[in-house]
N, C-alpha and C positions, 0 to 999 in steps of 0.2 A: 575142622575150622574151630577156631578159640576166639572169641572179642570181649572185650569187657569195655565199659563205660562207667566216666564219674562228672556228676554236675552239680554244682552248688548255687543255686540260684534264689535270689533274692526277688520275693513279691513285689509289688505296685504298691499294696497297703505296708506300711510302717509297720516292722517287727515280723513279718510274715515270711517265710521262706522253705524252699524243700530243699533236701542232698537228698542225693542217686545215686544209688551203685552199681552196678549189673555185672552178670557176667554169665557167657552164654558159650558152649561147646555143641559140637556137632561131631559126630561120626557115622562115617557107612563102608560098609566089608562085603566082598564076595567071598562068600566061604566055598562057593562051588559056581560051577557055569548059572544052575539052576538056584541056589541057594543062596538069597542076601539079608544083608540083618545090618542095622543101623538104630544109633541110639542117638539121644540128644537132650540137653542139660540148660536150664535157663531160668536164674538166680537174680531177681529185684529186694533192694534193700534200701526204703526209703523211711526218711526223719524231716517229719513237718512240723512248722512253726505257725499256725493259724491263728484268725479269729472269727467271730461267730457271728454266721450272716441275719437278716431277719431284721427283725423292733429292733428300736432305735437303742433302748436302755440296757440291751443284749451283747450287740455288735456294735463295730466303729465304725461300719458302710453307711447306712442310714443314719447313724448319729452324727458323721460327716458332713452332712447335708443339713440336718436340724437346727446344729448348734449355730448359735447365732453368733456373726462376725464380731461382734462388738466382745466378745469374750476373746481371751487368750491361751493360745494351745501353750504358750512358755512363760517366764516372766526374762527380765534382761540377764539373769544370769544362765540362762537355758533350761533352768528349773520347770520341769510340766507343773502347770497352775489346777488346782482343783478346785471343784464344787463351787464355783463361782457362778456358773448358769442353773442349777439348781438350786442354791442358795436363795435366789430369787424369787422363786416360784409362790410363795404364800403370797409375795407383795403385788409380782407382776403376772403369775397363772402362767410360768415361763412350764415348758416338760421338764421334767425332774431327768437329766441328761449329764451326764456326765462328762470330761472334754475326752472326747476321742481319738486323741493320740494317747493320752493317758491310759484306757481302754485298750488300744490296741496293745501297748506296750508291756503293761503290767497286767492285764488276765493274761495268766499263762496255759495255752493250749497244745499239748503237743500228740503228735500221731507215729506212732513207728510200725514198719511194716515191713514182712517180709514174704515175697512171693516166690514158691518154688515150682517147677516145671519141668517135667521128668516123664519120658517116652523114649520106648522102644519097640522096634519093630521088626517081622521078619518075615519073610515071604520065600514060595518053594514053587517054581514050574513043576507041575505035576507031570504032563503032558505038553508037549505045542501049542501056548495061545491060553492055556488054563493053569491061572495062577490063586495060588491058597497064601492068604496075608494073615499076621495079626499082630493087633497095633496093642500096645499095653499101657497107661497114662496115667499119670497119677501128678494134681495140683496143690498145693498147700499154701494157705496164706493163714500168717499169726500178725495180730495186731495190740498193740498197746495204747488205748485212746484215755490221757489225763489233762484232765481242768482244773483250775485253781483260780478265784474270785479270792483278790488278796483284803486286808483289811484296809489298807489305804485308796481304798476306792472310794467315793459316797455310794453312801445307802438311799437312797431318794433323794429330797434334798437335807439330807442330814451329813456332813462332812466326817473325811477318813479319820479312821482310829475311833471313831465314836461308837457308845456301845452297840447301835445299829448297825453299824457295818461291823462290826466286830462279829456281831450274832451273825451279818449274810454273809459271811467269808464264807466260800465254799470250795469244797474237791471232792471231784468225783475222777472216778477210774474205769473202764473198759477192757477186758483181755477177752481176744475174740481168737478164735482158732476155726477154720476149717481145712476139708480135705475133700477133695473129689478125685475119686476112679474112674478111671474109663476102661474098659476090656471092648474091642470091636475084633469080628473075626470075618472077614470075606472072600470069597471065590469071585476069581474075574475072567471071562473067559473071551478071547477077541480073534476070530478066523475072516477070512477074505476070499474069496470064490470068484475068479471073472467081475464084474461090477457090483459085485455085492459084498458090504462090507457088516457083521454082525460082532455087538459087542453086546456080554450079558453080565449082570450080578446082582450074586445073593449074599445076606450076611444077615448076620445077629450081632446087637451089641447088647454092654451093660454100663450101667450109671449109677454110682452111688454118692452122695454128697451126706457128708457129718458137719454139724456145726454143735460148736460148745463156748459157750460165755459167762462171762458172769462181770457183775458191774456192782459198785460200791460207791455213796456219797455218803460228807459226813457235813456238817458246818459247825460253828461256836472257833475258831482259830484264833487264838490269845495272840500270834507271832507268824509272820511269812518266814521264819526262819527256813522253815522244812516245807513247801511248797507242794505236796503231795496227800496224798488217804493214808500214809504208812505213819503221818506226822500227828495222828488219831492211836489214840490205846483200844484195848478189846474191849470196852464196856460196849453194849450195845446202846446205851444213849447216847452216842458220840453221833450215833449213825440215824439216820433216816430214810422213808420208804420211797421218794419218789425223786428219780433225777432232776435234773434242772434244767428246764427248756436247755436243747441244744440244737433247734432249728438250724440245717444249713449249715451246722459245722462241720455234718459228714456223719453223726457217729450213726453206724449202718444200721439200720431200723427192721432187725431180723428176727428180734425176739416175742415168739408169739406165746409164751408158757412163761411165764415170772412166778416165782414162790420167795417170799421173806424166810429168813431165818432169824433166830437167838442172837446172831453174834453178827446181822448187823447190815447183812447182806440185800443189797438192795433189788438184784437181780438177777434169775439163773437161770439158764437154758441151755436144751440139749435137744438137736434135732435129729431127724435122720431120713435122705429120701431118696427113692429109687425108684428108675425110667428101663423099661426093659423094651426091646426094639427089635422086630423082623422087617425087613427091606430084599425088594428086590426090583430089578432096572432091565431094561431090554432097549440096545440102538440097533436101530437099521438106516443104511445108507445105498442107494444105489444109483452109481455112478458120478457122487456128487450132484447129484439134482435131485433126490428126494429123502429127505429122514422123515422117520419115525421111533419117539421116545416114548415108552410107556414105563411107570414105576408104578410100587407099592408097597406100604408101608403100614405096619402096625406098630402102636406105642401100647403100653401098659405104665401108668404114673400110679407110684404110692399116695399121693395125694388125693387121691379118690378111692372112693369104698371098694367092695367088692362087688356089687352091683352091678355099677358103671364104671370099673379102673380101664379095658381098653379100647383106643381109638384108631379107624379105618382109616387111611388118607389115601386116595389112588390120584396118578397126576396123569397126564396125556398130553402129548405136544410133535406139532408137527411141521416139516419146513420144506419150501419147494422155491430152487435157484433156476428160474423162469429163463434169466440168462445162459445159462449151461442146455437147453434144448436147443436139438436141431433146426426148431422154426426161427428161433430166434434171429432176428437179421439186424443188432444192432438197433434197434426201437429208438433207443436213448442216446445215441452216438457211438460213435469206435470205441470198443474196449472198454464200454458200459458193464456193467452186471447188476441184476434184480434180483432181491428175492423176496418169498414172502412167507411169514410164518405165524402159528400158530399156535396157543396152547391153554390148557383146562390144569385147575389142581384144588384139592381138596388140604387142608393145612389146620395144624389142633392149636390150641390154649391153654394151657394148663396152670396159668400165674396166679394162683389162688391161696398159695400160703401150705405150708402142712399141715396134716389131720384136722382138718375142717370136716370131715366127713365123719370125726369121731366124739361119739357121748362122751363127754367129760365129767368131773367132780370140781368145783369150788372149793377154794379154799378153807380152811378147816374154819368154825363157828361154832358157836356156844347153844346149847339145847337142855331148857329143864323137863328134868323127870323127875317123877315120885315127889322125892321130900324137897322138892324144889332146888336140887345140888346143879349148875351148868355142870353138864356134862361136853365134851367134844364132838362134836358134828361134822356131817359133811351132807354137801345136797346140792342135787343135780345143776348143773351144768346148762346153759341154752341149749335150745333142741336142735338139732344138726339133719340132713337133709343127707341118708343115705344113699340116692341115687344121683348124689355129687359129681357129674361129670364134664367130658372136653366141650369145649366153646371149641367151634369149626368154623373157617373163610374159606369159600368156594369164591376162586377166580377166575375170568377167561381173557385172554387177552391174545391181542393181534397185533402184526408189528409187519414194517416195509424197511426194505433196505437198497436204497441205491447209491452205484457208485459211478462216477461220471469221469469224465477227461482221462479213462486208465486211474481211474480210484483216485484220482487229486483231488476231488470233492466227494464227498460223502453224505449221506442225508437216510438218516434214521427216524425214525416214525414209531410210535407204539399206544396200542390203546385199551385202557383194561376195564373190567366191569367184578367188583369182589362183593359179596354180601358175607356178614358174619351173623352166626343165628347159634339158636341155644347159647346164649350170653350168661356169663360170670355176673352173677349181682345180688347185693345183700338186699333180698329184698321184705322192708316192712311188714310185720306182722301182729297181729293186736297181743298186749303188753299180757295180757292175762295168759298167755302160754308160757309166760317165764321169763320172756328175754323181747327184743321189741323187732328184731331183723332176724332173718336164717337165708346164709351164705347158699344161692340154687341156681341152677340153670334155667332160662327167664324160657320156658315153651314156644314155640311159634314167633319170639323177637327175630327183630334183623335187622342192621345198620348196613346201607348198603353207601359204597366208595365207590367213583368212577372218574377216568380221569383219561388224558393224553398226554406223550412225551412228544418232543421234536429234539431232538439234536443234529449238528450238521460241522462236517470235520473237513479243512481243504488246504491245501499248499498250496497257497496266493502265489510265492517264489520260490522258484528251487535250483537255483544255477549254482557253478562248482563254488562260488566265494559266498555270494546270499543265500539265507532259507528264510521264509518266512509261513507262518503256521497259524492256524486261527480256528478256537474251535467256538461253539455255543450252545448253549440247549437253554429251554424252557419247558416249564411243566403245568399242567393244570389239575386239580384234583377238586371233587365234591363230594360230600358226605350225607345221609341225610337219615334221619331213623325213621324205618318204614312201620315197625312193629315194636311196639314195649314188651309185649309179649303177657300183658296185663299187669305190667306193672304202673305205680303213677308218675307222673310229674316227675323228675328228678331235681330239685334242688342243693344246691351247693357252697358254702361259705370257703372260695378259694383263696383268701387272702386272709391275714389278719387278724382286720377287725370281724365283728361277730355276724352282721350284714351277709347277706346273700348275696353271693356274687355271677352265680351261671344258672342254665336251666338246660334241660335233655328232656325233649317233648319230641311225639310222633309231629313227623314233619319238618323238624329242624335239624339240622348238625347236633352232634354232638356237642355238651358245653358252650351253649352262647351265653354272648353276656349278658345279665338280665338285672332290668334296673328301671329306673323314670328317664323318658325322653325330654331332655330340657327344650323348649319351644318358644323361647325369649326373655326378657326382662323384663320385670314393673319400672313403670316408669312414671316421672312427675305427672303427667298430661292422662294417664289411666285414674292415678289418686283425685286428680282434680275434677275430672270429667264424671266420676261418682258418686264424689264425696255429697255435692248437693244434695241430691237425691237418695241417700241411705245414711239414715237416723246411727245405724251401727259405726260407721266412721268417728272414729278418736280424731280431733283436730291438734288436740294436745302433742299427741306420739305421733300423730301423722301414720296412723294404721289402721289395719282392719282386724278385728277379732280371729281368732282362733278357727280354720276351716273357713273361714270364710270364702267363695268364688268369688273371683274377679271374670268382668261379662264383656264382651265387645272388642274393643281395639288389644287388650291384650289376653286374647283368645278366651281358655276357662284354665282355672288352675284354682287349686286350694294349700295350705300349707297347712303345719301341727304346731305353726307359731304365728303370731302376726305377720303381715305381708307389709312389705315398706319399698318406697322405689329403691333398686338395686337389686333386690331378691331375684333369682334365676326363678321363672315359670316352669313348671310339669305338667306334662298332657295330663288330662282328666278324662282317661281312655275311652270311659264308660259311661261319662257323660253325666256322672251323678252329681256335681255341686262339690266332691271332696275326693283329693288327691289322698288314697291310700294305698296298701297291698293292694287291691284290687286295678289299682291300676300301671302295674309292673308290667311290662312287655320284655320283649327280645330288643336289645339298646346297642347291638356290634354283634361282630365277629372276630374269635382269633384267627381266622384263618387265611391266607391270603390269597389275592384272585388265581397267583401264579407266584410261582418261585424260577427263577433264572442263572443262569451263569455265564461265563466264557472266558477265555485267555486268550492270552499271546504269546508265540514262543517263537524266537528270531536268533538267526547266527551268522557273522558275518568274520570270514578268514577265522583267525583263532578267539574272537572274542562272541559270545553264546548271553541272552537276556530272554527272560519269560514272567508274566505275570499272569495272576489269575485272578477271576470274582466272582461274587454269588450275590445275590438281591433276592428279595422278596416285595411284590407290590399287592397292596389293597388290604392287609392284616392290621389287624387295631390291638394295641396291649392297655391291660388294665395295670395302669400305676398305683400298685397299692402306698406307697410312699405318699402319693398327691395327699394323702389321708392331713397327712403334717404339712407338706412344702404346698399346698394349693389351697387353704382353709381360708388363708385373714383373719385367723383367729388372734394373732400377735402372738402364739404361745413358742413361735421358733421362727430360726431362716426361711425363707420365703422365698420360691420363683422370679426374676427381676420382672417376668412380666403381670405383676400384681399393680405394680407402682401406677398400670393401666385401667385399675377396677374402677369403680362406680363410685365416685363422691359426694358427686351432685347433678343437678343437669346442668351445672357449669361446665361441670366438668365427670363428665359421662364417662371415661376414660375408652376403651377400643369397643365397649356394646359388648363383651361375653365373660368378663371377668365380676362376678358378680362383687355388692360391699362387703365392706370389714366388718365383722361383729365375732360375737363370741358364740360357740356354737350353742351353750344353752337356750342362746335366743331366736333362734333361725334354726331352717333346716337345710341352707343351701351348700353345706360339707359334712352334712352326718345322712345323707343318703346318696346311693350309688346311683349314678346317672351319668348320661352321653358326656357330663363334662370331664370324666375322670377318665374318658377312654380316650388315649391318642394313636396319631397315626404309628403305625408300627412297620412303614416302607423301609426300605432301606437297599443302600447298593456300598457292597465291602471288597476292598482289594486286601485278601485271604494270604498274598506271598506277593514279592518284587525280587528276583532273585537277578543276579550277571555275577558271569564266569570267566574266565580267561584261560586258555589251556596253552602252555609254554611250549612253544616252535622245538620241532626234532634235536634243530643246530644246539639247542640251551639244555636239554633233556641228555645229551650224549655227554656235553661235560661234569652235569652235576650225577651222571649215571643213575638214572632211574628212567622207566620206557614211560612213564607217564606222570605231569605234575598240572593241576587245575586249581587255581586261586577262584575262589567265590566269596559273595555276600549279600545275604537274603537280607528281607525285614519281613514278618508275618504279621496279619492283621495289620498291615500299614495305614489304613484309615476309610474310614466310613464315613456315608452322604446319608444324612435321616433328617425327617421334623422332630423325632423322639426327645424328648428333653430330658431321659434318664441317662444312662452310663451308656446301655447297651438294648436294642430294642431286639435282638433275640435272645430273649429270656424266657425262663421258666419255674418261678417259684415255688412251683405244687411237683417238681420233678416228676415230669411225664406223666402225672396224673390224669388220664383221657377227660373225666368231669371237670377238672376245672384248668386247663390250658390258659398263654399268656396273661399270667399275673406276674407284676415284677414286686418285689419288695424286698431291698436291702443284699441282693446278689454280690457276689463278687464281678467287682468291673473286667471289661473283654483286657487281656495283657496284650500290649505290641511288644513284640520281640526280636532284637537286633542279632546277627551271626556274621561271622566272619570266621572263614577254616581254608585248609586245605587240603587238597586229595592226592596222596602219593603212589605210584604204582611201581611197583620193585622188579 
């Protein structure tokens, strides 16, 4: 088999785009009855055209949103307009923002890639039923990741060409190389006896992954002429030590060992890591009514000492088709079947980075001796935790399976219970050993997961012209940490700003959100109803002093500024007179009650249509963006439902949109609270696809035995309260501590197809 593929596709964001290459072979050989071998070849060569997700002053996604309409992305002759919203900022305290088509267009980012994929295989009947395989594999992926901040950008609000942006022009460069081996070598061995059916295997594999990098930025660029690092000479003050934010443009966050050199270099590393593996499996079947699987498995990871390098996992699992006994009489109707099944497993961790487990050396330093001459130094390293080992999930779960009307309905059932223990975690340790964390396995922790699945699959119709099909499921899950294992409190600044955004405490989920509970607004009739009676009342400002409680109708709450009617209220959890840290609770969940799905798949004569979706209900996302678009600060564009805040008690606007001020003066958008969390529901049709397959009579004259006209649309459209792009996001990229933050993502693509499928 030979295919290859080529796509040129153009992003949603201006200026953004990827080409695709491929090309993929296949081959398999009997070289003997007993003797087979098959190779296989599969070649990705991709060239992106990006920009840089995150802050606003970074990327064009969130700067999209900031900039204020009243500026202009062009002037009348098509010309992009610059630093016109920037420009402003000393006058009006507008964000120093740049216009973000301008941004998309002229930073230039590009990524080139090439992935290769190369396996062979060969297997030998030794004996009847007992077969000897091994598999050989080898991946490679080279990348070339280049940035360039031209000079006709502004620099804050200082406009292009000026010597500030002249100084921030910048280019940085990435060349990333890796390679992974695989060697796997297995015996299979499968006999059958009267009703007993036995299958076994053992094997050894091996895993080796190399990675090699090196990364280089320089800034001062007189001229975009040469838009690259190569457009810099050798002097090393061309060059500088630290990249430049590139939140979210991708570039792979791999390098754990950076060394500076002479000439300029900003970044070097060389890794190298190895998984060594014994496995072995045993089925038994008998008669189709009862299996038994047992496995096991050892790992050895170079990323753990010699200590602790390997881990046990043994699994168990077992099924019984209740239907297939002789007692069986139909329970469930004619040509029902049951079954029920079983099963237990042990499963490792090991995503902890290489050589964590080893004492290092700092970079070299300056040391006087004797006659007071710096000598060159080096000294030790943070202290590292030689009995570095696997983080383990022990599972159990149970599962039902029936099938009804001769299987035209189907209903699946499943229900699991996992705890994970000896957890992966840097945890805290006092500063006088050198370092303030060491990377260890938390003793005696465990985060335990439990949950249910329902799915159910049926053919509503199925006569010779109509079919009709209909599947669904939903799922439930809960998390909860049982044991820290003595560690403390986990807090986490997920977004952003510098604000704390989640907490991981025994008793709660994993990463909740954690913030001040908003519990109303001040209002005229609170000010009025006090003001008599408390000498600290300003009549002038119409305020209360600094920390001051507010008592009675509008509950208790304090602020770190004046209180004025509009102000959003915080619980005063603790009851003391004054809203501070101390009164931060648990303010949401990323997580949702449930996650769901289902399609439709329907064919009628020769025309064939199927859609499918997925939702999530009861999940709350922290919009880090609200940070700018949700303030009233006037400093950018704004949400259209502000225009509903708090005026006056004329005009009170909807009761939760608190007033306009500036944040130096208030605290009601420079702290994390229930107002910044929204619903994060959502129900998405994921594909809409119809078909058409051309009648025999039509197929016999254009002579091909098969011709099908289609066309999809994916991600055709989403039902949410979200008021961002996309409400499943994830800015901290699967970061377990700090889950659902959005801020400045690239938005969800719909994507339109039309093809056809020809058969020779």
């Amino acid at each position: 088999m030979i295919s290859g593929g080529y796509q040129n596709q153009q992003g949603i964001i201006v200026a953004t785009k990827q080409e695709r290459l491929n090309f993929r072979a296949n081959i398999d050989a009997d070289i003997s009855k007993k003797f087979k071998v098959g190779a296989s070849l599969f070649v990705t060569s991709t060239n992106n055209r990006e920009v840089q997700e995150g802050r606003f002053n970074q990327g064009p996604i969130l700067g999209a949103l900031i900039y204020a309409p009243i500026f202009r992305a062009r002037d009348e002759n098509g010309n992009l307009v610059k630093n016109e919203m920037a420009a402003q900022q000393p006058v009006y305290g507008y964000q120093t923002i740049e216009n973000p088509v301008a941004v998309a267009e002229e930073t230039n980012i590009t990524r080139k890639g090439l992935r290769g994929t190369f396996n062979g295989t060969a297997s030998y009947e030794i004996i009847p039923g007992l077969v000897a395989k091994a598999n050989l594999g080898l991946q490679t992926y080279n990348e070339k990741y280049e940035y360039y901040l031209p000079t006709s950008l502004s620099s804050g609000n200082n406009p292009p060409y000026s010597p500030q942006a002249i100084a921030a022009a910048t280019a940085s460069a990435l060349t990333l190389s890796t390679q992974n081996l695989l060697a796997e070598f297995t015996a299979t061995y499968a006999k059958q006896f009267g009703k007993h059916r036995l299958n076994g295997l053992v094997g050894y594999t091996v895993q080796k992954t190399n990675l090699d990098q090196i990364s280089v930025s320089a800034q001062g660029f007189q001229t975009n002429a040469v838009q690259e690092i190569t457009a810099k000479g050798a002097d090393p003050t061309n060059f500088f030590l630290n990249l430049p934010s590139t939140a979210g443009s991708g570039v792979p966050n791999t390098t754990t060992s950076l060394a500076t050199s002479s000439i300029g270099f900003t970044g070097t590393g060389k890794q190298e890591e190895t998984l060594l593996s014994y496995l072995a499996r045993a089925e038994y079947n008998y008669d189709d009514r009862y299996y038994l699987t047992a496995a096991f498995r050892t790992d050895g990871s170079s990323r753990f000492g010699p200590l602790n390098r390997w881990g046990n996992f043994p699994s168990l699992s077992a099924g019984w088709t209740i239907s297939n006994e002789p007692f069986y009489a139909d329970w469930l109707g004619a040509a029902s079947t049951l079954k029920l099944r079983g099963s237990w497993g042990l499963t490792g961790n090991y995503n902890v980075g290489n050589y964590n487990y080893l004492q290092t050396m700092n970079s070299p330093t300056g040391a006087v001796f004797g006659s007071g001459t710096i000598q060159t130094a080096f000294y030790s390293g943070p202290i590292k935790d030689q009995k570095l080992g696997w983080e383990s999930t022990s599972q159990y779960n149970l599962g039902l399976d029936v099938g009804l009307f001769n299987n035209r309905l189907l209903l699946i059932a499943n229900a699991y219970l996992s705890d994970s223990y000896n957890l992966l975690f840097n945890q805290p340790i006092s500063a006088i050993s050198g370092t303030t964390s060491i990377l260890t396995n938390l003793r005696n922790s465990k985060i335990r997961n439990k949950g249910i699945e329902f799915q159910i699959d049926g053919r509503a119709v199925s006569t010779q012209d109509f079919k009709l099909n209909l599947s669904g499921n939903i799922s439930l899950n809960r998390n909860k940490v049982l044991n820290m294992g003595g560690a403390n409190t986990i807090l986490v600044a997920g977004a952003e700003r510098s604000y704390i955004t989640h907490i991981t405490q025994e008793g709660q989920p994993v990463g909740m959100f954690y913030g001040f509970k908003v519990i109303g607004m001040v209002r005229q009739k609170d000010v009025d109803n006090l003001a008599a009676d408390n000498a600290v009342y300003n009549a002038a400002t119409q305020s209360f002093p600094t920390g001051y409680v507010l008592k009675g109708p509008a509950r208790s709450t304090a602020s770190t500024n004046p209180l004025r009617p509009g102000d959003l209220i915080f619980q005063d959890v603790n009851g003391d007179g004054v809203v501070n840290d101390a009164d931060k609770q648990v303010i949401g969940s990323p997580y949702p009650k449930f996650t769901y799905g289902f399609s439709v798949n329907a064919s009628y004569k020769a025309f064939d249509a199927n859609a499918s979706f997925n939702g999530v209900y009861g999940s709350q996302v922290l919009d880090g963006q609200d940070y700018y678009l949700f303030n009233m600060e006037g400093s950018g564009n704004q949400y259209s439902v502000v225009a509903d805040r708090y005026r006056s008690e004329d005009q009170p606007g909807n009761g939760q949109v608190f007033r306009a001020s500036r944040g130096g003066t208030q605290s009601n958008s420079t702290r994390l609270s229930t107002f910044y969390l929204q619903n994060g529901s959502y129900l998405r049709c994921t594909n809409i696809t119809l078909g058409y397959n051309l009648p025999a009579s039509v197929l016999t004259k254009v002579r091909v035995s098969g011709l099908r006209l289609y066309a999809n649309v994916n991600n055709a459209f989403t039902f949410t309260k979200y008021k961002g792009y996309n409400p499943e996001v994830d800015y901290n990229n699967g970061a377990n501590l700090a889950p659902g933050v959005d801020y400045g993502k690239y938005p969800l693509a719909r994507g339109y197809n039309i093809g056809a499928r020809i058969t020779f």
